[in-house]
C-alpha positions, 0 to 999 in steps of 0.5 A: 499189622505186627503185633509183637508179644513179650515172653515172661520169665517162665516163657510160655510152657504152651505151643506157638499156635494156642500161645497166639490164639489166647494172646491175640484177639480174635486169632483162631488156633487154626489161623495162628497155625496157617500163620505160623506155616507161611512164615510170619511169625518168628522167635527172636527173629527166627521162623518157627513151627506151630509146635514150637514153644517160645522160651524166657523173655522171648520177642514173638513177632506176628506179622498179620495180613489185612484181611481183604473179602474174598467173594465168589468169581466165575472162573470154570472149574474141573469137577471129577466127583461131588455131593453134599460133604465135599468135592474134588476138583482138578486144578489147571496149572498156573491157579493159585489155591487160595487168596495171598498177598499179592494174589487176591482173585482168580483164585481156586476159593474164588471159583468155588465160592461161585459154584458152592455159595456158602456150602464149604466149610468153615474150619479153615477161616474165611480165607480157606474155605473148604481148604483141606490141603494144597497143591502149588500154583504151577503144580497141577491135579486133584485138590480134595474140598470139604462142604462141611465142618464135619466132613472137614474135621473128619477128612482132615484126621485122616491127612494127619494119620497119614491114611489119605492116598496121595499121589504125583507124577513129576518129571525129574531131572537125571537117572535113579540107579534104584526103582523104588526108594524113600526119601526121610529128611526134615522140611522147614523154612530156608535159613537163607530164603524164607520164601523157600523151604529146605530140608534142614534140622532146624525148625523143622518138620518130619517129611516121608516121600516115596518115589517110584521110576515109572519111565527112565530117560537119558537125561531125566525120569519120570517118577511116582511119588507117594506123600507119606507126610504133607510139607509145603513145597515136599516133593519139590524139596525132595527131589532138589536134595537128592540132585534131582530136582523136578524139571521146570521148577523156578524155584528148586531146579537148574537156571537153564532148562530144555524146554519151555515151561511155565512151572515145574512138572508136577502133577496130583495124579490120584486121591484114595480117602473114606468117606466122612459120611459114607465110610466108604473107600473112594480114590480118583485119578488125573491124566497129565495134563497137556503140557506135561504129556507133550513133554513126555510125547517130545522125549519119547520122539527123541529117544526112540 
């Protein structure tokens, strides 16, 4: 469904997000945003941010997906930690998060509404439950779940402050002349490819990554790295600015490849948050994943 707003003369003087929850019937600030970041909104037929404020007699077009039920579905799931107020899981490679155009089972949320029935909370909207944040489909690794709202709100407040742990392992084509170095650069939607997302000033958003070399290889090097801000696609982006972008991603990487790889090398190694009802530090760890390790397993026969 499109739904188009018209600005008035003094334009909007409030934020996209709550401009299009008090505009559109039924559209939470929270789905206004999730809309907003998937791109299906524009100024003038430009993207934006949820932050964005729409200027004079402005067009503000709002592209809003049929919603489709989302039921439960028994598909095995990963659990490394649960109890009343959340969860975390360890998501296989090649699973999508959550249901999309073009994506409408088999999902993470499809799976979890199958094991926790109604127990996920509800902030997100009926298509995210539970969902405080994501890891791409062909990204693997460690997806914290919230049960409650409060659990939720409490969680989320530390994401946005920037005190969640967060950390990856990717394998990342070339070699780094610095062991430790931080990445600063802007992350929005592609002006050519609004699929994509690209560092770029222009409707953008403020992303830190920290890299670590762990282990360096002739021709590639397996990195650390540290969210400091959580941009759709970051690292991924990241690492294709700076030419050296994650073996096996299709979408930032190189056309020809060395091996056989259904999806980028990209891995949620570890998790460290408080606990909304404990108050206390809790921080969990991932192995790679099979694919990846025998990656790593073929250069170290290599380069012996």
């Amino acid at each position: 469904m499109i739904i188009r707003l018209r600005t008035g003369t003094e334009g909007t003087e409030l934020r996209l997000d709550k401009y299009l929850s008090l505009q559109v019937e039924d559209l939470t600030r929270t789905q206004a945003a999730n809309l907003i970041e998937e791109g299906r909104v524009t100024i003038n037929g430009k993207p934006c941010s949820k932050k964005a404020i729409a200027p004079p007699d402005s067009e503000v077009v709002i592209d809003i997906p049929e919603v489709v039920p989302v039921g439960g579905e028994e598909i095995p799931l990963s659990i490394v930690y649960e109890d009343d107020a959340l969860l975390i899981v360890d998501k296989p490679q090649g699973m999508v998060v959550h249901p999309a155009a073009g994506n409408e089972s088999g999902t993470l949320v499809n799976a979890l509404l199958y094991h926790c029935g109604d127990q996920l909370s509800t902030v997100g909207g009926e298509r995210r439950p539970g969902i405080l944040h994501r890891i791409d489909k062909d990204t693997s690794g460690l997806l914290l779940i919230a049960k409650t709202n409060q659990a939720h709100r409490k969680l989320a407040l530390q994401i946005e402050a920037h005190s969640m742990t967060r950390a990856y392992w990717a394998l990342a084509h070339g070699k780094f002349a610095e062991e430790t170095f931080t990445v600063d650069a802007p992350i929005g939607r592609s002006g050519k490819d609004r699929k994509k997302m690209a560092v770029t000033p222009a409707h953008s958003k403020h992303a830190v990554t920290h890299f670590k070399v762990v282990k360096a290889y002739p021709s590639y090097t397996l990195l650390e790295c540290r969210l400091e801000t959580g941009r759709t696609h970051q690292i991924r982006v990241h690492c294709a600015h700076i030419g050296h972008p994650i073996v096996g991603d299709k979408t930032y990487g190189v056309k020809k490849e060395e091996f056989a790889l259904e999806g980028q090398l990209l891995h949620a190694c570890q998790i460290g948050f408080i606990h909304p009802v404990t108050g206390e530090y809790m921080e969990f760890q991932s192995k790679l994943p099979q694919h990846f390790q025998e990656v790593l397993d073929r250069l170290d026969r290599k380069w012996k």
